[in-house]
N, C-alpha and C positions, 0 to 999 in steps of 0.2 A: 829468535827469542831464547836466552839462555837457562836455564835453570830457577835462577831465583828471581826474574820476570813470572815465571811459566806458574812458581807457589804467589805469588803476588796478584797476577792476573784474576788468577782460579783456587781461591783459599780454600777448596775443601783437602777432607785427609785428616789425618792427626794434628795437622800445626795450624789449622783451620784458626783459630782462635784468632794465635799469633798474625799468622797472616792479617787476617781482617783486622784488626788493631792498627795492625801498619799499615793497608789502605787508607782507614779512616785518618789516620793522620798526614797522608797524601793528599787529602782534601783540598786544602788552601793552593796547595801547587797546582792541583789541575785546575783551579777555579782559578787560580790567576795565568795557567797555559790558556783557558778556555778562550777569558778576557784579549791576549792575546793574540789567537789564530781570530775570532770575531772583531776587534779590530781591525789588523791586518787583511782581512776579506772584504770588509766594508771600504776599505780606502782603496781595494784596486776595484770594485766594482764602482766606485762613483771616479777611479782612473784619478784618484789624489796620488797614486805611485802609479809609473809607467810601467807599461808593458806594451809587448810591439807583437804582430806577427813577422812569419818568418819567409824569407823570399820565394819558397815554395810550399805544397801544401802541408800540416804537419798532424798528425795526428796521435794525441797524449794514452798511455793505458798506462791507468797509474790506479791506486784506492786508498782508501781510508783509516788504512790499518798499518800496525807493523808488519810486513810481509806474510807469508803465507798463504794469498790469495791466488797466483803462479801467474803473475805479471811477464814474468819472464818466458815461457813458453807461448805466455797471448801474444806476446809484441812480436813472437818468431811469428806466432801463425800468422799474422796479419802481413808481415813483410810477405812469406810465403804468398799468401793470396792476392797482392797487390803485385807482386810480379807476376801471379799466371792471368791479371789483368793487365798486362803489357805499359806494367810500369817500373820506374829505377828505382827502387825503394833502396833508403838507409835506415840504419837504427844509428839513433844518439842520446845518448845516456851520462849519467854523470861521472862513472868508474868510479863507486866507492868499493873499495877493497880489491881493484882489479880484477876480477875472475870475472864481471858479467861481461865483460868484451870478449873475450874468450871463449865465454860460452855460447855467444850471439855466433862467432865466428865458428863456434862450429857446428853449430842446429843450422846456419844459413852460409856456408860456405863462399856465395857467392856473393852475396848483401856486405856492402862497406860498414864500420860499427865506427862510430868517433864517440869520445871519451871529452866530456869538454862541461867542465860546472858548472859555464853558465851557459843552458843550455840554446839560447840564441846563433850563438858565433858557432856551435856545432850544427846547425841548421844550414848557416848559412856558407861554412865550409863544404856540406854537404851536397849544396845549390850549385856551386862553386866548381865541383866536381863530379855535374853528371846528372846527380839524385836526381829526381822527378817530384820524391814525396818521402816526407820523412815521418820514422816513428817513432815517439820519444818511451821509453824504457822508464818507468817512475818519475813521471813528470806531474803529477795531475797538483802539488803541492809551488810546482814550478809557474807562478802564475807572472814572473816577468814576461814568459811568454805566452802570448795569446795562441791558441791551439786555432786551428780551421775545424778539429772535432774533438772529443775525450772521450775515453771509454773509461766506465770508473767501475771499477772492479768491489763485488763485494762477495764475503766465503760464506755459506751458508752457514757453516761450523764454527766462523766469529760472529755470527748476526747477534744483536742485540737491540732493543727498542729504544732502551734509554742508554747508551755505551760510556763506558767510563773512558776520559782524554789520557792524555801522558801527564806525568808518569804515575797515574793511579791505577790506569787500563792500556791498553796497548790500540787507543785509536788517535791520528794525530788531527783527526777532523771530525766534527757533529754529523751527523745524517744530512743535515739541511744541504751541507755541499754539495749534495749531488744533486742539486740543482744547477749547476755548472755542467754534468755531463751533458752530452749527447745521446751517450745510451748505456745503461746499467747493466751491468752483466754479472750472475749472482753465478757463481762456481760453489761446486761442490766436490769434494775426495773420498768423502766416507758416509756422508748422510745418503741418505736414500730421495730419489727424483719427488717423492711426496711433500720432503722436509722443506728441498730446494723451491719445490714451488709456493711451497706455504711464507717463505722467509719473500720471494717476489711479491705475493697476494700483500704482503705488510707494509713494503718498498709502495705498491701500487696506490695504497689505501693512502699513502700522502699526498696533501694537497696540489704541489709542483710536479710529482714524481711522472718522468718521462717516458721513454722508448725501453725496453727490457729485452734482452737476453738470457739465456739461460746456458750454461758446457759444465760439462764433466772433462776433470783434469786427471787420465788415470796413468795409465802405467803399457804401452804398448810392448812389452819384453826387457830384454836388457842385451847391451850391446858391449864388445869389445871398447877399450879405450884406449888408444895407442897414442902414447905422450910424445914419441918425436914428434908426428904427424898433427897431434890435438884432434883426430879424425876417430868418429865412432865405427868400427864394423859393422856387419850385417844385425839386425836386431832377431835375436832370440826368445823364444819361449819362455816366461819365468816358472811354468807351471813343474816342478821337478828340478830347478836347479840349484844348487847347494851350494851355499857360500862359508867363509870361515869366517870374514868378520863384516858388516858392515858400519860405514860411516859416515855423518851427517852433519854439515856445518850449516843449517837452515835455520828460520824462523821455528819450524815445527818436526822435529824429527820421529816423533810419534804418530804423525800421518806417513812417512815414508816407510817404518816399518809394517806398519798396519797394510799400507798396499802391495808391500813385497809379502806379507803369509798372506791376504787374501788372496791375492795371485797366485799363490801355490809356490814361492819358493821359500828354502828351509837356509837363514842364516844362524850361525852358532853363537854370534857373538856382536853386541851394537854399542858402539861412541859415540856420542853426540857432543856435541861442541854449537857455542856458539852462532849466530848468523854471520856470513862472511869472515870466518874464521879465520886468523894469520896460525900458521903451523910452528909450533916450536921446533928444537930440534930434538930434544927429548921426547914429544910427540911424537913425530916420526918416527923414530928409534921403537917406542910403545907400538904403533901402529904395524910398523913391518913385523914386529916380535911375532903379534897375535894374529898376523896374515900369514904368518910364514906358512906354505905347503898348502894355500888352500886360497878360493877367490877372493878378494877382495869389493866389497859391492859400495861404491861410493856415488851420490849426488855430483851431476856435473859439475855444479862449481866446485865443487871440492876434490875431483877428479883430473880439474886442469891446475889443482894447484900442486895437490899431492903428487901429479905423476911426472913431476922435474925435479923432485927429492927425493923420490924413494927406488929402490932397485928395481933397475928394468925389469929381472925377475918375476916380482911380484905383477901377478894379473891384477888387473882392475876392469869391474863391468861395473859401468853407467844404467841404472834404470829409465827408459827410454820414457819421457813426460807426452803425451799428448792431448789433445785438447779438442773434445766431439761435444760438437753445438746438438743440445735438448730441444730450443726453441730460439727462435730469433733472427735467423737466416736470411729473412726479406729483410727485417731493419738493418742488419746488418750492410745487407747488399745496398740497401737505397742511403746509408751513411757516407759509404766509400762514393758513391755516384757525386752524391754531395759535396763531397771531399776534393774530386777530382774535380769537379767543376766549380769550384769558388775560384772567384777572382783574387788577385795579391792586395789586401787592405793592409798599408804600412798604418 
């Protein structure tokens, strides 16, 4: 989310006014995005548009929102755990902006990642080549294909009862959609486990509303990142470590700073930029300026992009993301059981 999403979203502040002025007249557009995505749902659920499953089993972690949720470190854990379930897990994703293949590759070293828009023919290259079981990386909007499961992600810290669509709010689907999950997983990074539970108790209180999960997505230390290699070092401590600048090409760069001083590290200096940011060269040029002689603290996507352009020189530490389940761990477990034992329904 960049800047003037972020006043638009969340109108308060001085410009409060302005902002809200310009939501309201975002009105028509999200009432005819609404029309839109509600069409579009109604015709693949009565199957007036195709959609197929995939020659193995697949299962979607994707949500509701514009990012922020940390889609991307669930779909690692989840390969993660499906191979110490003695299985051949891939990630397939759509590559927009290139960096999440990258980053798959290097959170799971050993997990194949294929890059493919339509994400069927990556499934089934997948199949093609070994996989057992694939996990789709922001699929849950990808409804040509039929998933074997979904995990639909929601942040406790974007919950809303009534949410505003695009482009008047930052959600590209109603709550109702998650009736399509299998199992709802409400993440938090900054709210407190009370908040989190309270935004599930809301999720629950709906009519459809299914199987629930609950993880915290925090900050395990932070790790060397060495751009020949794309390979992170040993993970460190954040509690005392001193950075000179960091930088943030994410949906929410205001929760990344927020967990690097909660953690205890002291950066002097914060960029933010854009979601899936492309680097200028001037950028860069800025960036090394104000890194020069001290850490650099960059978000892994933006650390496999920066660190092919900028002086070997300069250090770069990756804040290590990880993902500790609060509640849910049997559903979870009996999802994947389910997963692995469904039949191939073309």
């Amino acid at each position: 989310m960049n800047e003037w999403h972020s006043r638009l979203w969340r109108p308060e502040g001085p410009e409060g006014i302005h902002n809200r002025a310009l939501s309201a007249l975002l009105t028509p557009a999200e009432i005819a995005y609404r029309l839109a995505v509600s069409v579009r749902g109604w015709a693949y659920d009565r199957r007036l548009l195709a959609s197929q499953s995939g020659a193995i089993p697949t299962l979607v972690v994707g949500n509701l929102t514009v990012g922020g949720t940390g889609k991307t470190p669930m779909a690692a854990w989840f390969a993660r755990r499906l191979a110490q379930l003695g299985e051949r897990p891939a990630i397939v994703l759509r590559g927009y902006g290139g960096d999440e293949t990258l980053v798959h590759q290097t959170l799971n070293p050993g997990v194949p990642v294929y890059a493919y828009p339509h994400r069927l023919s990556g499934v089934e290259r997948a199949g093609d080549e070994g996989a057992s079981v694939a996990i789709l990386d922001d699929g849950f909007q990808h409804r040509a294909l039929r998933p074997d499961a979904a995990v639909a992600m929601v942040s406790a810290e974007e919950y809303a009862d009534h949410p505003r669509l695009l482009p008047r709010g930052p959600w590209r689907e109603p709550l109702g959609s998650l009736d399509r999950a299998t199992l709802v997983v409400v993440t938090r990074k900054r709210v407190s486990e009370r908040e989190a539970t309270a935004v599930m108790g809301r999720l629950a209180a709906r009519q459809r509303a299914g199987p629930q999960a609950r993880a915290y997505i925090g900050l395990a230390g932070v790790a060397r990142f060495d751009a020949g290699s794309g390979a992170l070092g040993e993970v460190q401590n954040l509690q005392g470590f001193r950075g000179k600048l960091a930088v943030a090409g994410v949906a929410h760069p205001q929760l990344v700073w927020s967990q690097l001083s909660e953690a205890g590290a002291v950066v002097e200096q914060h960029m933010a930029f854009p979601d899936h940011h492309g680097y200028s060269s001037d950028e860069v040029e800025e960036i090394s300026r104000e890194a020069s002689g001290g850490a650099l603290v960059a978000t892994l996507k933006d650390a496999v992009k920066l660190g092919r352009v900028l002086d070997p020189e300069i250090e770069i530490h990756v804040p290590v993301q990880q993902v500790i389940w609060e509640s849910g761990r049997e559903e979870i477990d009996c999802m994947l059981a389910n997963l692995l034992e469904m039949p191939r329904v073309r």
